[in-house]
N, C-alpha and C positions, 0 to 999 in steps of 0.2 A: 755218196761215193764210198765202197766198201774196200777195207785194205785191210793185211793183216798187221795184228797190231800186238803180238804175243814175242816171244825170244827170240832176235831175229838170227842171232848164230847156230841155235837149234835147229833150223833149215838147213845148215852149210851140213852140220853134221848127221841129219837125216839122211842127205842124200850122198851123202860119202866124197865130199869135195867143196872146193869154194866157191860160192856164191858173189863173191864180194860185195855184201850187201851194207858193210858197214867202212865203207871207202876204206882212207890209210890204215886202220884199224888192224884190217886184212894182210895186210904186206909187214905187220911187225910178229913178234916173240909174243904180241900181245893176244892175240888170234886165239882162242877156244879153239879154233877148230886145230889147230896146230900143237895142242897138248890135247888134245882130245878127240881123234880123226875116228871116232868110230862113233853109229846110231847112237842117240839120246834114249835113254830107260833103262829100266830094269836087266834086258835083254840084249841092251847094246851091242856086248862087243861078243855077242853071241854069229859065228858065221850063218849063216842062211842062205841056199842056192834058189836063184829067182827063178819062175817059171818065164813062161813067154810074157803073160799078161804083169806079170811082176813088172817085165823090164819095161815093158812099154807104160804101166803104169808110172811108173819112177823117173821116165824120157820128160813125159807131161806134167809131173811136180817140178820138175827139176826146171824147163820152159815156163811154167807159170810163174816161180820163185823168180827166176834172174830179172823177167819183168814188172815183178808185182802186181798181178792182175789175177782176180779170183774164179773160180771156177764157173760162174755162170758168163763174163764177161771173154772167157777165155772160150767159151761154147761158140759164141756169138764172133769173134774171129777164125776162129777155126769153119763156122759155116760161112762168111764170107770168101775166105780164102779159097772154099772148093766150089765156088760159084765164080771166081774167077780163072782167068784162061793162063794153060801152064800146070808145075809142078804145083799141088795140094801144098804138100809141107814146105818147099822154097816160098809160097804165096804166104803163108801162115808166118814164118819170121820174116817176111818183108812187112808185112802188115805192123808187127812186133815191136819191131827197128823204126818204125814210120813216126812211133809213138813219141809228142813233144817231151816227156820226161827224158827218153831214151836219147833223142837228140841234142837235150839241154846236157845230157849226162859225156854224152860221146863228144862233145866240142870243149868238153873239159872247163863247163863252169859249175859244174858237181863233181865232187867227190866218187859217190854211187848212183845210183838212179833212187831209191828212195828220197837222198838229198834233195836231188834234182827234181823230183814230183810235186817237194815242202817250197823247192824256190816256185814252181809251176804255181802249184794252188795260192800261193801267198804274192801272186802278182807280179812277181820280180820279173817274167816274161815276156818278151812281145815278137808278134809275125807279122813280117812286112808292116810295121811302124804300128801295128795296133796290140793293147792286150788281151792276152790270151792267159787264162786261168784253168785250161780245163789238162790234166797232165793227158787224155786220150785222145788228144786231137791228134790227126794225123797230115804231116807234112808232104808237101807235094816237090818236087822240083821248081826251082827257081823261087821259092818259100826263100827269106829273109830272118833269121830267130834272132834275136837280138837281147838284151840285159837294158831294163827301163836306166832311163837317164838318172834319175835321181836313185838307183839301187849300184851304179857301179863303184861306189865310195865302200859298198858292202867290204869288208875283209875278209870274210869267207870267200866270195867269187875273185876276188885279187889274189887270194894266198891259191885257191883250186886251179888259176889261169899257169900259175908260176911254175908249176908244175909238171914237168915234158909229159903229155901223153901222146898217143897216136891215135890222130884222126884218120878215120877210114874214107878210102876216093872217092866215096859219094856226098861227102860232104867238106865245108870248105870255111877256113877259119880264120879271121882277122880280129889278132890278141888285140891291136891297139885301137880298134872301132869297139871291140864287146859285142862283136856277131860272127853270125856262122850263114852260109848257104850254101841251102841244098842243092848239089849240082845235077842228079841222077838218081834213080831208084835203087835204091838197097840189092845187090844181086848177090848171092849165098854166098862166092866169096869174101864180100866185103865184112860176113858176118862172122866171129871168131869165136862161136862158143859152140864146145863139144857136145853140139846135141843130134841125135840120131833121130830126124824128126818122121823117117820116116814109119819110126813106130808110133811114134802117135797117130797118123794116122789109119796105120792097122787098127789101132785102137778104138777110133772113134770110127769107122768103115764095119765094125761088128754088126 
């Protein structure tokens, strides 16, 4: 199972924004990227005007970052999604969003989704009453996600619950059971991150 495993705030500030990769982190004074909003290197805070292939390249770092999934894994959705019926790149973030990490992450028993991949791989998980380990499975409607019986004593997932987020309408959240269900498929508006997908798919249409 390949992840990246290098500076994860270095990404926020590659691509010239937040990532939120390091949950509460993010939303304080503590933030790197918040005293330091421009490229990592030598060259950083040097200006530089993209070309086309720039920005489309930069569309699909920035998409692969928010979900944590690496470039061959991220090939491999992107051909699925044009194999399905409908918009290329609306299919490509539903597929995205579909992800149990992303799920566990958006019902607000993560922090980030990286969090939320460590509660996934490390079992704390379960769909419809069974465990699931694997953070790329992907959830269907009427799917059940739940927090194992003997993990919801955790203080991380009690302190992450306490927490007001907003769950998006495709999915559906009972703090006092420790589950969520999926009511509906992910549809672009449900999905809130500024990404221009449809240059990625210029991209990979080359």
């Amino acid at each position: 199972m390949g992840r990246y495993i290098g500076p994860t705030c270095r990404l926020c500030r590659r691509e010239g924004m937040k990532l939120y990769l390091k949950g509460d982190k993010c939303y304080t004074d503590k933030c790197p990227f918040a005293r330091r909003g421009y490229a990592p290197g030598q060259h950083g805070q040097e200006k530089k005007k993209l070309t086309n292939y720039g920005m489309q390249l930069r569309e699909k770092q920035k998409l692969k970052r928010y979900y944590g999934v690496l470039e061959r894994q991220f090939v491999r959705y992107y051909e699925e999604a044009e194999r399905m019926k409908g918009i290329t790149g609306e299919n490509l973030l539903q597929l995205l969003e579909r992800r149990l990490d992303n799920v566990v992450f958006r019902l607000g028993f993560a922090a980030s989704r990286p969090q939320a991949r460590q509660l996934v791989s490390h079992g704390h998980i379960e769909v419809n009453g069974k465990k699931v380990d694997i953070p790329s499975f992907l959830v269907k409607p009427g799917d059940v996600i739940s927090v194992r019986e003997k993990s919801r004593s955790m203080e991380l997932i009690k302190n992450n619950l306490e927490v007001s987020r907003n769950v998006p309408d495709w999915l559906e959240l009972n703090k006092d059971a420790f589950e969520g269900r999926v009511v509906s498929l992910p549809r672009r508006e449900h999905i809130d991150l500024p990404i221009q997908e449809h240059l990625i798919v210029e991209l990979y249409s080359k």
